[in-house]
C-alpha positions as a Python dict, from the first residue, in 0.01 Angstrom:
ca = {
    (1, 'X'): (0, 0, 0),
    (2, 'X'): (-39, -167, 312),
    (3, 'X'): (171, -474, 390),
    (4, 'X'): (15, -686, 631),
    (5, 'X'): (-29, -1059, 717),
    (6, 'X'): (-378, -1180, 848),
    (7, 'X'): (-342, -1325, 1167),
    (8, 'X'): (-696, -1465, 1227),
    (9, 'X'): (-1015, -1440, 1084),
    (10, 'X'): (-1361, -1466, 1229),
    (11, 'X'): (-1702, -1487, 1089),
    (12, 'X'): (-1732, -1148, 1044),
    (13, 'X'): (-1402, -965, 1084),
    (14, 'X'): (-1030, -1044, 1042),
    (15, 'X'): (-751, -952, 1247),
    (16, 'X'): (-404, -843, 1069),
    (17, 'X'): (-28, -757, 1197),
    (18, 'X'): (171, -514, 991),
    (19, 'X'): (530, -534, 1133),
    (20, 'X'): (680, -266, 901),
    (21, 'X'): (372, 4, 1086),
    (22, 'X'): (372, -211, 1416),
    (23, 'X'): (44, -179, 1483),
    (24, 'X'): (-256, -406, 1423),
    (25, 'X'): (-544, -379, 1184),
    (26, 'X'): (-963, -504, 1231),
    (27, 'X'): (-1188, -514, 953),
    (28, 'X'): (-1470, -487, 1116),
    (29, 'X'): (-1690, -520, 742),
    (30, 'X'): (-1726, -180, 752),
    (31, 'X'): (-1427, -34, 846),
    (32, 'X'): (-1038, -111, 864),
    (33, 'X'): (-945, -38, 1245),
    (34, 'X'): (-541, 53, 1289),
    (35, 'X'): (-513, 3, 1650),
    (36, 'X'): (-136, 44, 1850),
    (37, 'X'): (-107, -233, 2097),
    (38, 'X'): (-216, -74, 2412),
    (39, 'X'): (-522, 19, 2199),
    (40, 'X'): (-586, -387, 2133),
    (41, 'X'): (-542, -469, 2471),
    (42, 'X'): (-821, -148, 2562),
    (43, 'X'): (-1046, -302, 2296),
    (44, 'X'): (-1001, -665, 2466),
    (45, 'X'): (-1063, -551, 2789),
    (46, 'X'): (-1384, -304, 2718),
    (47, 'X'): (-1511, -600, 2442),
    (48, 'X'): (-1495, -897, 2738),
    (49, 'X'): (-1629, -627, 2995),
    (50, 'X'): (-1939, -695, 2793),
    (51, 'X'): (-2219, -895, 2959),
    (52, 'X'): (-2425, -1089, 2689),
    (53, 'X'): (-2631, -1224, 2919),
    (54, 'X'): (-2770, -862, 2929),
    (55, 'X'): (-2835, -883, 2575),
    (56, 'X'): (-3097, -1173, 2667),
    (57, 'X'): (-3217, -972, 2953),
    (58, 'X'): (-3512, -736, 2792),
    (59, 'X'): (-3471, -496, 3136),
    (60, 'X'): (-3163, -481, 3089),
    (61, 'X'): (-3090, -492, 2730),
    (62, 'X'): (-3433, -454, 2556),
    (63, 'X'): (-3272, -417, 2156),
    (64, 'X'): (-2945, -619, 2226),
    (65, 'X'): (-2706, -406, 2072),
    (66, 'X'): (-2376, -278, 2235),
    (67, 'X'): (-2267, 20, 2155),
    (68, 'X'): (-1882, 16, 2114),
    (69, 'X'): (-1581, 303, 2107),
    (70, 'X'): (-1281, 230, 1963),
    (71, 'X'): (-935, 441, 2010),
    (72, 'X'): (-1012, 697, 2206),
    (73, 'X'): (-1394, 765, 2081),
    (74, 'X'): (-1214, 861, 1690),
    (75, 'X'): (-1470, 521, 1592),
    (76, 'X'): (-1792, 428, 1719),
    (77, 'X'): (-1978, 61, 1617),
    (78, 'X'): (-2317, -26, 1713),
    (79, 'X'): (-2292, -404, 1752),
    (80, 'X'): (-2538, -681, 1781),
    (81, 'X'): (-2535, -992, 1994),
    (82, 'X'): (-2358, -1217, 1728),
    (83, 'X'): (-2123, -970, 1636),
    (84, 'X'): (-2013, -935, 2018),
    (85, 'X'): (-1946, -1308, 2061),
    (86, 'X'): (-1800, -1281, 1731),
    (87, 'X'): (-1570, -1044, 1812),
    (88, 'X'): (-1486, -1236, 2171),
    (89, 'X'): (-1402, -1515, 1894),
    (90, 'X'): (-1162, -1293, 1691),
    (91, 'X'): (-974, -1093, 2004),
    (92, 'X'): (-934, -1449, 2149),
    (93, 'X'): (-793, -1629, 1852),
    (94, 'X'): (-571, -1361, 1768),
    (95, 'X'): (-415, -1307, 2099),
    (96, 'X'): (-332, -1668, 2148),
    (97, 'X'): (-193, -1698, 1808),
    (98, 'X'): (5, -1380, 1928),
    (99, 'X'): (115, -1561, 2226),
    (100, 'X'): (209, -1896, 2049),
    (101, 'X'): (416, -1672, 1777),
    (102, 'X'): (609, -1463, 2087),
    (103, 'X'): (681, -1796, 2252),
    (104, 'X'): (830, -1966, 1927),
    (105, 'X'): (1174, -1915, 1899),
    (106, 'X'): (1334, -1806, 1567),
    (107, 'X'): (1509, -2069, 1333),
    (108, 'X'): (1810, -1972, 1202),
    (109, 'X'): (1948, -2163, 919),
    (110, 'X'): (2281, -2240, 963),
    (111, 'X'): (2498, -2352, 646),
}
């Protein structure tokens, strides 16, 4: 069984930290992503890469679907429009809880 705490959660997806593994999960609806942490930061970066405006261009992006590889090509999502600023809204959320939980220091109860 896998222990993890959800971290942030999206319209469609939800983002989760397993310390015990010490990797990350995505549910992307259809599958549960395990990603290591320089995989999450490769996702972030090839996910904001991402013009939308494209996906209102119909030269440029006549269907408005991205297609999307994930760790190393072993998972491939075709995405739509919403589900790419979705998942902008997810990767950005999580990160800056990420960031506000790193910068937090520890409470120790003293007795």
């Amino acid at each position: 069984m896998l222990l993890m705490e959800r971290i942030y959660s999206s319209q469609y997806y939800t983002f989760f930290q397993s310390d015990k593994e010490r990797c990350f999960y995505i549910d992307l609806g259809q599958k549960l992503v395990r990603l290591s942490f320089c995989q999450l930061l490769a996702l972030r970066q090839k996910v904001w890469s991402i013009n939308i405006e494209e996906h209102f261009n119909n030269d440029a992006n006549p269907h408005g679907f991205e297609i999307l590889s994930l760790c190393n090509k072993e998972h491939l999502f075709i995405l739509n429009t919403l589900e790419i600023l979705d998942l902008k809204e997810l990767l950005t959320g999580a990160f800056f809880l990420l960031d506000i939980a790193a910068q937090t220091p520890l409470i120790s109860s003293r007795t």
